[in-house]
Biopython code that builds the backbone (N, CA, C, O; Angstrom):
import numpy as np
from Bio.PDB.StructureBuilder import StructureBuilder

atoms = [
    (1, "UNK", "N", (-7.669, 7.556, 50.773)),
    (1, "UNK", "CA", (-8.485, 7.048, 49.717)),
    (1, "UNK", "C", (-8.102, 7.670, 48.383)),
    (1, "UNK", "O", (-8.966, 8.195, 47.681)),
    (2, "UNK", "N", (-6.773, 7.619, 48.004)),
    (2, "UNK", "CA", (-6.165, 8.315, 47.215)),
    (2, "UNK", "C", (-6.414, 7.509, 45.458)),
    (2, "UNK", "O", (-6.077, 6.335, 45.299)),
    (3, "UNK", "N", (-6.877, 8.133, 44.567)),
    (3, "UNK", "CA", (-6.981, 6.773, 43.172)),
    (3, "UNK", "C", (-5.767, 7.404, 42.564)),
    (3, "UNK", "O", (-5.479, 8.594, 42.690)),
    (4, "UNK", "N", (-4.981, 6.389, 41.802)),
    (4, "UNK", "CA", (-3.825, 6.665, 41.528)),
    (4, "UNK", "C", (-4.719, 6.244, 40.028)),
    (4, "UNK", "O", (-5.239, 5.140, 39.867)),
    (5, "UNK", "N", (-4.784, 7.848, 38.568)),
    (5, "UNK", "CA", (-5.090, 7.201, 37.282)),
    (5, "UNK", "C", (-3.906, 7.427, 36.522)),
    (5, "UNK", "O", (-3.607, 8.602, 36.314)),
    (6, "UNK", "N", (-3.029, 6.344, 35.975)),
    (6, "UNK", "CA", (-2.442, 6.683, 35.272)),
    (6, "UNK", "C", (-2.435, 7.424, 33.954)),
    (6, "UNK", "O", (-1.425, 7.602, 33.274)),
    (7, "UNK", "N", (-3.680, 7.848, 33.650)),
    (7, "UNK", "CA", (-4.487, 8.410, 32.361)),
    (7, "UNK", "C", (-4.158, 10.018, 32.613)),
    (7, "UNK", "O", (-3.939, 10.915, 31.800)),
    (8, "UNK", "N", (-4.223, 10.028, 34.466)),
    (8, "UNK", "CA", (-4.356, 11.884, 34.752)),
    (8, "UNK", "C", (-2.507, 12.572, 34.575)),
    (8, "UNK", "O", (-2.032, 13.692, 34.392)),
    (9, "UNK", "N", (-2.025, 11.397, 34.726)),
    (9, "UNK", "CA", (-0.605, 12.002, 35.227)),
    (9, "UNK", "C", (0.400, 11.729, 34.140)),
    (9, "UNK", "O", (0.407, 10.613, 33.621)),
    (10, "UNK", "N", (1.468, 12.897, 33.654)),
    (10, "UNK", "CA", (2.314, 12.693, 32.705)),
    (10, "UNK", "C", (2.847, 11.346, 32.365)),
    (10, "UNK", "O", (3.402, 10.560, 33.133)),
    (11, "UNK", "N", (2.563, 11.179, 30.933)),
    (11, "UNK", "CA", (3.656, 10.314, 30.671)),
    (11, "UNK", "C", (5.249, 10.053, 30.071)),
    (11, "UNK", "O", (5.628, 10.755, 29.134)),
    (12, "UNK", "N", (5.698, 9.541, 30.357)),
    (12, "UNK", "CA", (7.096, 9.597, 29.691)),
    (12, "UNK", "C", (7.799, 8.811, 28.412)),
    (12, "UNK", "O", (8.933, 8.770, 27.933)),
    (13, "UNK", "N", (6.608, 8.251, 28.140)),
    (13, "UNK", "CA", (6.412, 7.064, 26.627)),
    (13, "UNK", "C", (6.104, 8.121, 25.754)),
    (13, "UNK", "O", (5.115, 8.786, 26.061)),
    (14, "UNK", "N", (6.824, 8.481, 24.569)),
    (14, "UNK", "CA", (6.178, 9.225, 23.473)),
    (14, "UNK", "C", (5.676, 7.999, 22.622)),
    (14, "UNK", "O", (6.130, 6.857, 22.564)),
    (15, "UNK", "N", (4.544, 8.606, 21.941)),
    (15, "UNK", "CA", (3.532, 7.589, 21.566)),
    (15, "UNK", "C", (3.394, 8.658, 19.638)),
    (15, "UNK", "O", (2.477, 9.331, 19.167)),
    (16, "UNK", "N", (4.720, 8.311, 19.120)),
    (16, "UNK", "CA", (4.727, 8.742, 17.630)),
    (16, "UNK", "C", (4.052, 7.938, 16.364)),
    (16, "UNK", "O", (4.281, 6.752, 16.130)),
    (17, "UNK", "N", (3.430, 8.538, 15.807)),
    (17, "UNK", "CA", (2.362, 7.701, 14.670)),
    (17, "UNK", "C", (3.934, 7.412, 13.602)),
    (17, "UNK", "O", (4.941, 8.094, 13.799)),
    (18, "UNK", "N", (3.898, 6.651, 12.847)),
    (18, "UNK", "CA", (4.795, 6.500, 11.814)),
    (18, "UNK", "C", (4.983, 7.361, 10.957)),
    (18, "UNK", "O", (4.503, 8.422, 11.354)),
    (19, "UNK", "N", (5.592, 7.483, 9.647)),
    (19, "UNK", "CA", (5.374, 8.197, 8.640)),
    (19, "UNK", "C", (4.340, 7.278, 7.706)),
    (19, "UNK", "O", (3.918, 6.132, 7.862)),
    (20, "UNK", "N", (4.083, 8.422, 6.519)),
    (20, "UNK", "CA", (2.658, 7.926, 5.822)),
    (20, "UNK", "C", (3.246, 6.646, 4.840)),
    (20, "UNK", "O", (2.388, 5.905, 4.362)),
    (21, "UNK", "N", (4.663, 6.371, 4.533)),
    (21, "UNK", "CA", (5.115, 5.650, 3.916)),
    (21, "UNK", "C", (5.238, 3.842, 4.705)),
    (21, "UNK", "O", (5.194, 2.702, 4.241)),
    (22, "UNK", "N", (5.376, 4.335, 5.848)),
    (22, "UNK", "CA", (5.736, 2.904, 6.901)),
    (22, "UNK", "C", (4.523, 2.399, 6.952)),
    (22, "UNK", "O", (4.225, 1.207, 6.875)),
    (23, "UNK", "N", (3.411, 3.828, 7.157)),
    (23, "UNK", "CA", (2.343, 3.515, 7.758)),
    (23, "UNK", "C", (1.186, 2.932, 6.513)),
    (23, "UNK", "O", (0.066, 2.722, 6.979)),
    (24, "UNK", "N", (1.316, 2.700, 5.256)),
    (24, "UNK", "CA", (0.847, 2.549, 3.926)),
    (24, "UNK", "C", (1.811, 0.886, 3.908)),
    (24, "UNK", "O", (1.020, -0.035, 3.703)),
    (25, "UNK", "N", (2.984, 0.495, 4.043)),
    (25, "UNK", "CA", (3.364, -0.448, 4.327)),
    (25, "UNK", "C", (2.702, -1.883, 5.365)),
    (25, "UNK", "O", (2.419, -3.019, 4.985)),
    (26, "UNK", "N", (2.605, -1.207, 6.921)),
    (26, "UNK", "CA", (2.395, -1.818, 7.680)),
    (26, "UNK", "C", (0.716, -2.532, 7.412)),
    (26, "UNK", "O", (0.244, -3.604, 7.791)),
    (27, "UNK", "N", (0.170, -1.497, 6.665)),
    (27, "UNK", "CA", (-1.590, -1.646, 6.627)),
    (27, "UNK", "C", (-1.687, -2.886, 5.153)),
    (27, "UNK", "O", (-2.449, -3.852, 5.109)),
    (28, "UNK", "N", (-0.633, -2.456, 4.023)),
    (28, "UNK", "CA", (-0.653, -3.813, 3.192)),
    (28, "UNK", "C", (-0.334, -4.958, 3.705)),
    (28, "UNK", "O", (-1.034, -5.877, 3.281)),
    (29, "UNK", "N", (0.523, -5.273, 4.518)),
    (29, "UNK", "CA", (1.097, -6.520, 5.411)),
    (29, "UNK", "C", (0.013, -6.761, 6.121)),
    (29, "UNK", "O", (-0.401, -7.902, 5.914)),
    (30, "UNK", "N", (-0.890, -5.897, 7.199)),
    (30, "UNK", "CA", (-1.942, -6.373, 7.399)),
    (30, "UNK", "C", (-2.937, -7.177, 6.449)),
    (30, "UNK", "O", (-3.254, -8.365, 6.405)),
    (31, "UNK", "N", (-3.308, -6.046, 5.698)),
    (31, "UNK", "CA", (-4.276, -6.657, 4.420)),
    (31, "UNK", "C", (-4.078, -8.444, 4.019)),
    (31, "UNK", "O", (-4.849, -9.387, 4.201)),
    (32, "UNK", "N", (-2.619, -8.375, 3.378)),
    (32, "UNK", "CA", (-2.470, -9.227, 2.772)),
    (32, "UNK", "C", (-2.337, -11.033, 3.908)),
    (32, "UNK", "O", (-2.551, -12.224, 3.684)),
    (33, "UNK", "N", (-1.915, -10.282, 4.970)),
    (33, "UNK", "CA", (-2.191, -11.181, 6.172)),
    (33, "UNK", "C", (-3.513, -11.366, 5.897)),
    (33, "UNK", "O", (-3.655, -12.462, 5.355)),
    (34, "UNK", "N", (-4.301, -10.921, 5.998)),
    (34, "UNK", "CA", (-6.093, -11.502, 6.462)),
    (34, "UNK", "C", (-6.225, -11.830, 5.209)),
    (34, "UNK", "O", (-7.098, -12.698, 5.170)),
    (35, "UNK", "N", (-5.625, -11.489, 3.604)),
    (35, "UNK", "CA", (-6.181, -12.090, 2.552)),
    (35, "UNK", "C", (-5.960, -13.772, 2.706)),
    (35, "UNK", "O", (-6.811, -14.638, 2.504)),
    (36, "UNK", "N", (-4.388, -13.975, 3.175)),
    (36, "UNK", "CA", (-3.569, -15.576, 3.079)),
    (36, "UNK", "C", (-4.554, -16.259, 4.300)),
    (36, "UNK", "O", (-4.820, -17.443, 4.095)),
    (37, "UNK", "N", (-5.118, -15.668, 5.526)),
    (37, "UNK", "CA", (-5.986, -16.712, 6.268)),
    (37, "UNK", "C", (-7.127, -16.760, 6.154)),
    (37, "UNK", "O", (-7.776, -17.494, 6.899)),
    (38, "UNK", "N", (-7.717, -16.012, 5.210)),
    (38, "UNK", "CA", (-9.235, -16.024, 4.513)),
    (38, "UNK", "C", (-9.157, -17.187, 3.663)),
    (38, "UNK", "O", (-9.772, -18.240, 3.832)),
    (39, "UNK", "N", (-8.385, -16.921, 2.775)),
    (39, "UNK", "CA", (-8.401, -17.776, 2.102)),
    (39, "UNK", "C", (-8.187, -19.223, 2.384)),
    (39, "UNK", "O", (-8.976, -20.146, 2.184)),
    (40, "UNK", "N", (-6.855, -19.266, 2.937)),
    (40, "UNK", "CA", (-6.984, -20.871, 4.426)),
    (40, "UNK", "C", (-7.574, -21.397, 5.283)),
    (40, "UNK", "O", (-7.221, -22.300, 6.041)),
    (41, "UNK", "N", (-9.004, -20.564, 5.157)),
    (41, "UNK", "CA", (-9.324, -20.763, 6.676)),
    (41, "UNK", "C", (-10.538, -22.090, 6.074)),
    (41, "UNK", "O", (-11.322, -22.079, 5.125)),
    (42, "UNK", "N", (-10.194, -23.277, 7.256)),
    (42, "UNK", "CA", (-10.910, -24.500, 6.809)),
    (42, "UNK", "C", (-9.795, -25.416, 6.323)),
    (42, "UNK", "O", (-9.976, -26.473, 6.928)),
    (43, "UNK", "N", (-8.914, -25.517, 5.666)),
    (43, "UNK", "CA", (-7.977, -26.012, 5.094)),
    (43, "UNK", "C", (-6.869, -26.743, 6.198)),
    (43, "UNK", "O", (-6.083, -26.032, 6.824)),
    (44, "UNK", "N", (-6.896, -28.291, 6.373)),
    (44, "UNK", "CA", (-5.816, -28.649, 6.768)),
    (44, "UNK", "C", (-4.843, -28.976, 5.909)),
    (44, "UNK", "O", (-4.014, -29.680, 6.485)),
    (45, "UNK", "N", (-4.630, -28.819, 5.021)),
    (45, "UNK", "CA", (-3.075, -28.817, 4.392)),
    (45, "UNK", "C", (-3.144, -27.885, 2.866)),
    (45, "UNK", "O", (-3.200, -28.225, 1.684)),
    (46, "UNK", "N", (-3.123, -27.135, 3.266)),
    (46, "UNK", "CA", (-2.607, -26.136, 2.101)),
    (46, "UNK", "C", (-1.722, -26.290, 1.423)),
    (46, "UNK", "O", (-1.652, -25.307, 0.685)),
    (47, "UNK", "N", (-0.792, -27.125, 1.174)),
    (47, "UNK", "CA", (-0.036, -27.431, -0.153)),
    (47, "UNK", "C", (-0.461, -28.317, -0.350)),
    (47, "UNK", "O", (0.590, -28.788, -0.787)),
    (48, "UNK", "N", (-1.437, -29.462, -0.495)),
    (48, "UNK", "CA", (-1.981, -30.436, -0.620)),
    (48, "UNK", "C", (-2.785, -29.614, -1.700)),
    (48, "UNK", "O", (-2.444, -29.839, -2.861)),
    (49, "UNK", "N", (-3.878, -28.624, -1.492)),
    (49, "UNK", "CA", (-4.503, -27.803, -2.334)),
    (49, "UNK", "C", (-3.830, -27.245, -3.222)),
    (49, "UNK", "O", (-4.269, -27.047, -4.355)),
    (50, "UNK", "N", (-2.705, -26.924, -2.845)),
    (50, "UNK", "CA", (-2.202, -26.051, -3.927)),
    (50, "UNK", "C", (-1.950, -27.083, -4.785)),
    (50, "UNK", "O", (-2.438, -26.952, -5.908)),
    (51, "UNK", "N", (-1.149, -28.348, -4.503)),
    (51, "UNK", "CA", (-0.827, -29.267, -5.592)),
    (51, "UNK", "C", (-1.901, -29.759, -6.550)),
    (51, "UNK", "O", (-1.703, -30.122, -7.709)),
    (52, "UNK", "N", (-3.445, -29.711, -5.702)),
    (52, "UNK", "CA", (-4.213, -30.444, -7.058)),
    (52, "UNK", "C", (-4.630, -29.050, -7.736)),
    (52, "UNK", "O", (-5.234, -28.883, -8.796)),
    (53, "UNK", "N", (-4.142, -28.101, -6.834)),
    (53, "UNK", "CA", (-4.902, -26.668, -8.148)),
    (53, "UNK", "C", (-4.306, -27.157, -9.135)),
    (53, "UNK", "O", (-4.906, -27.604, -10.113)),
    (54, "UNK", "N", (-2.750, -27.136, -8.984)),
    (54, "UNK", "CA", (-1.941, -27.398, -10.444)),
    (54, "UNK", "C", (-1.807, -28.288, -11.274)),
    (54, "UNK", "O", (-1.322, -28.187, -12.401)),
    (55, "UNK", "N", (-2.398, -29.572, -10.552)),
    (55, "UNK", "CA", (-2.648, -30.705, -11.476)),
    (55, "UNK", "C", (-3.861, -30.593, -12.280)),
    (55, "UNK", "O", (-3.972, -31.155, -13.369)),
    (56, "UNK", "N", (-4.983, -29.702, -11.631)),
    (56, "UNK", "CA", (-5.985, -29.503, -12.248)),
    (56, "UNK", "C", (-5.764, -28.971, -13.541)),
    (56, "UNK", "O", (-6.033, -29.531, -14.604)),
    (57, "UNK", "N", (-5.069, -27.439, -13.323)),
    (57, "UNK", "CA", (-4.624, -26.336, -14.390)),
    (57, "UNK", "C", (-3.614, -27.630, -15.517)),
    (57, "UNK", "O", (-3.651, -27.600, -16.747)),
    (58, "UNK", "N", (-3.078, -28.302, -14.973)),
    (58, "UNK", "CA", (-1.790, -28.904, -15.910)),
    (58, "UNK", "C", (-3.381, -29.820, -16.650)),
    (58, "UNK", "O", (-3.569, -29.518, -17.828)),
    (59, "UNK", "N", (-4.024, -30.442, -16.281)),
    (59, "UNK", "CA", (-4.653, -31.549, -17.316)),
    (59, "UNK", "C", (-5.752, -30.795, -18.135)),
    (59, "UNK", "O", (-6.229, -31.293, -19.154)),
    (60, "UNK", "N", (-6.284, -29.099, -17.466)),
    (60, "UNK", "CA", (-6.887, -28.971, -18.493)),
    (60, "UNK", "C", (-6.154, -27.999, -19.654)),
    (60, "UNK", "O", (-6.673, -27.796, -20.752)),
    (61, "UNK", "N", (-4.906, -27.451, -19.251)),
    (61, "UNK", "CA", (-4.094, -27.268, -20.517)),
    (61, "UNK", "C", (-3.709, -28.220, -21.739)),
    (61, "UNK", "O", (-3.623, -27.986, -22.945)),
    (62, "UNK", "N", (-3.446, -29.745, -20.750)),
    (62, "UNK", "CA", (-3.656, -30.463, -21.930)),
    (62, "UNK", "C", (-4.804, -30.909, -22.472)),
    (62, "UNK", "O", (-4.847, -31.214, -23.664)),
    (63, "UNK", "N", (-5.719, -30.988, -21.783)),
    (63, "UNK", "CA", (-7.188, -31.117, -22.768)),
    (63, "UNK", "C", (-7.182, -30.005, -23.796)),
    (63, "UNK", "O", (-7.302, -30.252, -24.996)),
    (64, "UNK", "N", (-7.044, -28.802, -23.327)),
    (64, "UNK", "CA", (-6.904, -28.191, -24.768)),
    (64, "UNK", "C", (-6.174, -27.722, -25.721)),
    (64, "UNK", "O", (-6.425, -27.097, -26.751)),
    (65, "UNK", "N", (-4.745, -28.315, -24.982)),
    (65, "UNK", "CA", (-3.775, -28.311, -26.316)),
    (65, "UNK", "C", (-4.102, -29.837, -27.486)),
    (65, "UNK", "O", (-3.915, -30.026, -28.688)),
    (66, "UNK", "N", (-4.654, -30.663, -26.372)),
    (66, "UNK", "CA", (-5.526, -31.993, -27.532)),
    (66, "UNK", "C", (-6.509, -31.443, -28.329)),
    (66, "UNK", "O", (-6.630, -31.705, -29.526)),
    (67, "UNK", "N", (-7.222, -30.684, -27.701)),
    (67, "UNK", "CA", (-8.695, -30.335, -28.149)),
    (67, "UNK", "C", (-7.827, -29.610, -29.556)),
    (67, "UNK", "O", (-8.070, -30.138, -30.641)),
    (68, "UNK", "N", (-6.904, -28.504, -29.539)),
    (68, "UNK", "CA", (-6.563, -27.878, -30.774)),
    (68, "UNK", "C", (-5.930, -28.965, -31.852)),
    (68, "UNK", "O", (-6.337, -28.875, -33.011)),
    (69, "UNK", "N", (-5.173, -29.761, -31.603)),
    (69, "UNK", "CA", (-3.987, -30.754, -31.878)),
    (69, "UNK", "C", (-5.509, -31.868, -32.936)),
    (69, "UNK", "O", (-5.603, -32.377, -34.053)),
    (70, "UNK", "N", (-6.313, -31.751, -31.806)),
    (70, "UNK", "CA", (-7.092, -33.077, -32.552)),
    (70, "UNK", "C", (-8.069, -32.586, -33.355)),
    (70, "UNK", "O", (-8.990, -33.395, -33.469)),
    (71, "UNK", "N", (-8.324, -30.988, -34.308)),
    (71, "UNK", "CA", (-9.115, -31.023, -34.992)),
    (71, "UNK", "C", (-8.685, -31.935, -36.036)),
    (71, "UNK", "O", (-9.574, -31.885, -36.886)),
    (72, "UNK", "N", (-7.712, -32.805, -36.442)),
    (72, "UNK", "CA", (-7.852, -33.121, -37.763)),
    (72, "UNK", "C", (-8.310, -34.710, -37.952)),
    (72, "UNK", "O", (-8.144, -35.541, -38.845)),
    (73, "UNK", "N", (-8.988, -34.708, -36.624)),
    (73, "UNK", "CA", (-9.570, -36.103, -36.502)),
    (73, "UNK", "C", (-8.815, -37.690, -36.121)),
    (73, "UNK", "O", (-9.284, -38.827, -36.177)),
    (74, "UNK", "N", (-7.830, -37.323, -35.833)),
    (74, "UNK", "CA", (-6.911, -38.412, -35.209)),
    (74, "UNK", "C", (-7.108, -38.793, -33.692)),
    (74, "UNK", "O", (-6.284, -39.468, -33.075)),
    (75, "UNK", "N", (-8.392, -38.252, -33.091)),
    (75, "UNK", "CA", (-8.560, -38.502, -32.042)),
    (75, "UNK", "C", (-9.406, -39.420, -31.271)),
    (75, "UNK", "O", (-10.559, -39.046, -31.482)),
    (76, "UNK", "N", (-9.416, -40.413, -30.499)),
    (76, "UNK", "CA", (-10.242, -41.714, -30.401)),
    (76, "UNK", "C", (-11.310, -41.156, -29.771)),
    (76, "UNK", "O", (-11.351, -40.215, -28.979)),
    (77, "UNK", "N", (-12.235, -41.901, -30.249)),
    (77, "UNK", "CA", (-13.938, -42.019, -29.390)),
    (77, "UNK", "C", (-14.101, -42.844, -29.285)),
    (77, "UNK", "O", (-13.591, -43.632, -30.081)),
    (78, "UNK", "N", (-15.005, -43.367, -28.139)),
    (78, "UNK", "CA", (-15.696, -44.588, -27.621)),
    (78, "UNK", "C", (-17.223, -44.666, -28.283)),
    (78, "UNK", "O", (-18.155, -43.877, -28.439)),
    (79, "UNK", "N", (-16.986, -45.889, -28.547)),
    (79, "UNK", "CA", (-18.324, -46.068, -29.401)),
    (79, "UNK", "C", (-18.929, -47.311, -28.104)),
    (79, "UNK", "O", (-18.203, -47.923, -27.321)),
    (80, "UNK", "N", (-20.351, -47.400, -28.206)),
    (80, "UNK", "CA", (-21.039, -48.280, -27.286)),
    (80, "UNK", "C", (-22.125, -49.202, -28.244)),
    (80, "UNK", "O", (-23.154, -48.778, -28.772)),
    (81, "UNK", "N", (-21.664, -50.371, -28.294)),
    (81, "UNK", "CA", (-22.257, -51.724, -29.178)),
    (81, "UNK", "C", (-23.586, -51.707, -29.115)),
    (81, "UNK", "O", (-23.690, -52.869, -28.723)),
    (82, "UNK", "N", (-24.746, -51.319, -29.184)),
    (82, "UNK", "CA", (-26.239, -51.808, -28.776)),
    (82, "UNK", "C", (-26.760, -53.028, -29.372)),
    (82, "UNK", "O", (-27.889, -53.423, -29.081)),
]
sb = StructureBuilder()
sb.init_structure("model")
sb.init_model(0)
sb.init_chain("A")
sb.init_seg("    ")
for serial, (resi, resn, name, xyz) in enumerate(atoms, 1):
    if name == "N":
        sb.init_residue(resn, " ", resi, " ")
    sb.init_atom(name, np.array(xyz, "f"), 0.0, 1.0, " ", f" {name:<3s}", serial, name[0])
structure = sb.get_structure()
């Protein structure tokens, strides 16, 4: 009735921590891993998103390169007939 623990008896695997430089490395790669699927998470197509971020950013740069461009009143308004 012999228990064989592998916990009691030598091992022959050295089990070395990294240095503080690898180990400051490996933990940003983590990090930044869980930042990129936090942020994805829900998302079936992520460049789909990314493309209207930038269409977004692109039309309201030009709204306000108009907005500056059109203080001098050259800019159309809609008027409504009553």
């Amino acid at each position: 009735m012999g228990v064989l623990l592998s916990c009691c008896r030598g091992n022959s695997v050295d089990f070395t921590t990294p240095d503080m430089e690898t180990r400051r490395r490996q933990l940003a790669e983590a990090a930044d891993k869980r930042h990129q699927e936090q942020e994805n998470r829900g998302i079936k197509d992520p460049e789909k998103v990314k493309r209207m971020k930038q269409r977004s950013e692109e039309m309201e740069r030009r709204q306000e390169e108009a907005a500056r461009h059109g203080a001098g009143g050259s800019e159309l308004k809609w008027q409504v007939a009553s």
